[in-house]
One Martini backbone bead per residue (centre of mass of N, CA, C, O) as a GRO file, in nm:
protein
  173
    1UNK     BB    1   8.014   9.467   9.227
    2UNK     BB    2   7.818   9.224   9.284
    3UNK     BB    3   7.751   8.915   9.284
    4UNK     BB    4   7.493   8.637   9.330
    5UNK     BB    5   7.554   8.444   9.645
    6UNK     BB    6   7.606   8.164   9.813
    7UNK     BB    7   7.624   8.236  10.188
    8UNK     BB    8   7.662   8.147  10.485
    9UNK     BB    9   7.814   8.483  10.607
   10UNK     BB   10   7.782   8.722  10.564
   11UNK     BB   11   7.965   8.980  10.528
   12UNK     BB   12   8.114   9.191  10.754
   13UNK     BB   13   8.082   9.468  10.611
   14UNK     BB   14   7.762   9.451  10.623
   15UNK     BB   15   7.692   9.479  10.948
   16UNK     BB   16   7.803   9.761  10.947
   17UNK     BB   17   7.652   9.925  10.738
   18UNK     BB   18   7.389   9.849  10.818
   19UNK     BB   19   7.436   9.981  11.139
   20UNK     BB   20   7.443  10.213  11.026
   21UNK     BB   21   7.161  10.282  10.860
   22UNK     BB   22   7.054  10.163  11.121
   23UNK     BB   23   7.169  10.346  11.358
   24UNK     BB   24   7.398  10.168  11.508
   25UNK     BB   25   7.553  10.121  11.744
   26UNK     BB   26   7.853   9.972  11.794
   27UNK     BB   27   7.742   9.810  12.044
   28UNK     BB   28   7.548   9.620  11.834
   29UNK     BB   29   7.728   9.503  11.695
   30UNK     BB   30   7.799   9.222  11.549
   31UNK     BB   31   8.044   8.991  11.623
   32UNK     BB   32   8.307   8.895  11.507
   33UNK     BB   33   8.424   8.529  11.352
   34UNK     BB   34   8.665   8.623  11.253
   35UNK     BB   35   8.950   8.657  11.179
   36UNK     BB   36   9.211   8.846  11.351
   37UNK     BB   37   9.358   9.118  11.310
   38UNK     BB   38   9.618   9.284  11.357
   39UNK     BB   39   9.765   9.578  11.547
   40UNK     BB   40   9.983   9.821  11.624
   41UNK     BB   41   9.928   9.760  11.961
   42UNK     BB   42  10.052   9.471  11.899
   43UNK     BB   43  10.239   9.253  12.053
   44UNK     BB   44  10.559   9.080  11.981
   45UNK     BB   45  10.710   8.909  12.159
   46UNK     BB   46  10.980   9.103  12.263
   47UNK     BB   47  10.784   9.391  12.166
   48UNK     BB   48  10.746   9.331  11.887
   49UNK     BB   49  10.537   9.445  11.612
   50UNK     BB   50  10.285   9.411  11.420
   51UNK     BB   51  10.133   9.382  11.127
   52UNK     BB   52   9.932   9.627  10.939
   53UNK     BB   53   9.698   9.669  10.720
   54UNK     BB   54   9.704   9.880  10.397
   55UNK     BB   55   9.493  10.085  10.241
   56UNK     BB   56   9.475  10.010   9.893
   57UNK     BB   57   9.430   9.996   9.607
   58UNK     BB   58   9.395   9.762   9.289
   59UNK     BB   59   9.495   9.750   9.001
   60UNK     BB   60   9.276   9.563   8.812
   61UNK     BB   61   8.982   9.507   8.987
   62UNK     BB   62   8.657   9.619   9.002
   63UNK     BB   63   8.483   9.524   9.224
   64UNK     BB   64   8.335   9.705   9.338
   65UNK     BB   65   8.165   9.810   9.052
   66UNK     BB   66   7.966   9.589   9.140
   67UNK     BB   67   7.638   9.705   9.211
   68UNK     BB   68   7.523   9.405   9.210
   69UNK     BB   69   7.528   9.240   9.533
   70UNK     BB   70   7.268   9.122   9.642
   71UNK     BB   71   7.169   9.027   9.904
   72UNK     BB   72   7.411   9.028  10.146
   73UNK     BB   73   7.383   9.297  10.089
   74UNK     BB   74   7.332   9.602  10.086
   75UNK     BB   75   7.107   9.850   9.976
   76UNK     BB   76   7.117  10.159   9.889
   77UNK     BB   77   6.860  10.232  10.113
   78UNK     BB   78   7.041  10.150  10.355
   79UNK     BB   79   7.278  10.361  10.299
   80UNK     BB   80   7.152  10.588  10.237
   81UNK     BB   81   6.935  10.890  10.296
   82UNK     BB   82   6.963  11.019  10.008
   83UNK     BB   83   6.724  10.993   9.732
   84UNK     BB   84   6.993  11.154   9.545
   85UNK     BB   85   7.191  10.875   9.593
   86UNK     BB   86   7.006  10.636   9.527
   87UNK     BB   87   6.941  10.712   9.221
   88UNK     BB   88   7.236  10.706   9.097
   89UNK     BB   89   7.326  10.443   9.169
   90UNK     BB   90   7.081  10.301   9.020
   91UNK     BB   91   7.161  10.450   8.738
   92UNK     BB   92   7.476  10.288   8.708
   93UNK     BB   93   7.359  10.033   8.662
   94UNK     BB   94   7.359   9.758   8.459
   95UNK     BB   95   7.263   9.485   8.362
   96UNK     BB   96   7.508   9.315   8.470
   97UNK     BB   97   7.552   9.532   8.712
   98UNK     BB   98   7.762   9.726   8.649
   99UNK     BB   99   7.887   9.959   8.599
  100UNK     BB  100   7.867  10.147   8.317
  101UNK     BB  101   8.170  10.279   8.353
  102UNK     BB  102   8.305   9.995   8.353
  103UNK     BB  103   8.594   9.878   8.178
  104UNK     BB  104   8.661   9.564   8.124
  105UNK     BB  105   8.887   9.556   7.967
  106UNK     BB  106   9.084   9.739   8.127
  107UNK     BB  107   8.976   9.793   8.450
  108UNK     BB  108   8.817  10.083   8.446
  109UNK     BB  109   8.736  10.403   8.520
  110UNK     BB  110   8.607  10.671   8.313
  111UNK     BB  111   8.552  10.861   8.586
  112UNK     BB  112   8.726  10.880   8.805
  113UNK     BB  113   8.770  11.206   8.898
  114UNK     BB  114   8.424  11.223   8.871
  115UNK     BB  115   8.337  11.050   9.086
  116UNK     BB  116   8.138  10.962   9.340
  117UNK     BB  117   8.176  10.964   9.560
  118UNK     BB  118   8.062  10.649   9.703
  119UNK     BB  119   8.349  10.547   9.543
  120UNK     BB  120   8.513  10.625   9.766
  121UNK     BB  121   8.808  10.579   9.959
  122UNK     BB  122   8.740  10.722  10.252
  123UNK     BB  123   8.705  10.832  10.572
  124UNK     BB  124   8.473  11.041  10.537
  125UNK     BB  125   8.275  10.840  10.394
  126UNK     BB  126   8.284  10.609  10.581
  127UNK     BB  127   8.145  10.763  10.796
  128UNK     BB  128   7.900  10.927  10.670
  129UNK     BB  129   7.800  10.671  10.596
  130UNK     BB  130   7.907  10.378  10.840
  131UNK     BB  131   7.996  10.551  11.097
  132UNK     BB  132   8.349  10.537  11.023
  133UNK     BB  133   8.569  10.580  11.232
  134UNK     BB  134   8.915  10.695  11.148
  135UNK     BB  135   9.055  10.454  11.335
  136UNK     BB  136   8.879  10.226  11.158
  137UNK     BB  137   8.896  10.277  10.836
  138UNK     BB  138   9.175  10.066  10.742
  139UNK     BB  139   9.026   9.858  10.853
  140UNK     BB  140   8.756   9.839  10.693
  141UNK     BB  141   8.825   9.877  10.411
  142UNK     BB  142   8.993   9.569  10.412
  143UNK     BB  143   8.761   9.406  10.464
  144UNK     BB  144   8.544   9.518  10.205
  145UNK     BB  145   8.738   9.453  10.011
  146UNK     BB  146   8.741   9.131  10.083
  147UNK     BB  147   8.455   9.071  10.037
  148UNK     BB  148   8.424   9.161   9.774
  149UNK     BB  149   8.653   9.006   9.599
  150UNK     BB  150   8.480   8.734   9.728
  151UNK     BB  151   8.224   8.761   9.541
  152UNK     BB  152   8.320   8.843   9.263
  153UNK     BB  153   8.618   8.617   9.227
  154UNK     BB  154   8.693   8.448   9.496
  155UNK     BB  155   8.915   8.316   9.737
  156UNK     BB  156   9.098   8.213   9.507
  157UNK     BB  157   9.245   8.459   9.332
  158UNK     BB  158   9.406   8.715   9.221
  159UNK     BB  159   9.253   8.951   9.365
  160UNK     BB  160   9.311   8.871   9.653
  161UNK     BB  161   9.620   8.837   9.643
  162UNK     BB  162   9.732   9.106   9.545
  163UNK     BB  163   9.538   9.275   9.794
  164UNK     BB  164   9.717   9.132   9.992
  165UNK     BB  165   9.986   9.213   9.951
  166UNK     BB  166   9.944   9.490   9.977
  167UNK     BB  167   9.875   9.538  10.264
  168UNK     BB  168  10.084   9.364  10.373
  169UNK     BB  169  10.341   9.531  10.294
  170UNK     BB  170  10.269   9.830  10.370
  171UNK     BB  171  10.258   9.790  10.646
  172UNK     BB  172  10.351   9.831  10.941
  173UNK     BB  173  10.592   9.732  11.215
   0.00000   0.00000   0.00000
């Protein structure tokens, strides 16, 4: 999924992932400094709500795909509890960090249908994996991967403006 770089504030989903690993209440964990998203619940001007970005995949984009994400991110054994879990992950890293399965010339997974749970973004797997409740999925996984394409192809990318755009666009009013 992510290149090894050199960053000087781990990604906020790393925080989160982490204490999630180790077992740690959400009151433990630290406080992000980065600006916070507007919420459904957060009132603008005269009573009209703020949007709120809606998680969704964006195609031809595959930085989760980069499963050798560096130092800054957690290791496999950091995430799973279950050893073939660690194991599967790990057997799916190519030479150059990215999963096997992954087509860099299409950009796309050759396994989709059939990839590992741990690949999915849903609600359900955020929670069993990052101990990620339902209602905090969706700032969550789009946090996660906006660290992600920041980490992979850099803060100024096409694949970050993207997936900003289409998050904020699909947002509820």
């Amino acid at each position: 999924m992510l290149r090894a770089m050199v960053v000087a504030q781990p990604p906020s989903c790393s925080a989160a992932v982490r204490a999630a690993a180790n077992k740690k209440p959400p009151s433990q964990l630290p406080k992000k400094t980065q600006r916070r998203k507007p919420t459904k619940n957060t009132t603008h001007g005269f009573g009209g709500k703020k949007k709120e970005p809606v998680w969704q995949c964006v195609n031809n984009c595959g930085a989760c795909c980069k499963l050798d994400k560096g130092p800054n991110f957690p290791s496999p054994d950091e995430i799973f509890e279950d050893p073939s879990d660690v194991q599967l992950y790990k057997s799916l890293i190519g030479e150059d960090g990215w999963c096997v399965h992954y087509d860099k010339s299409s950009r796309k997974c050759s396994i989709y249908a059939e990839r590992p749970y741990f690949c999915r973004v849903e609600p359900e797997i955020f929670d069993k994996l990052y101990g990620i409740d339902k209602k905090k999925f969706n700032k969550e996984a789009c946090s996660c991967c906006v660290d992600t394409i920041k980490a992979v192809y850099g803060t100024h990318s096409e694949e970050l403006e993207k997936f900003n755009h289409a998050i904020w666009s699909s947002g509820s009013k």
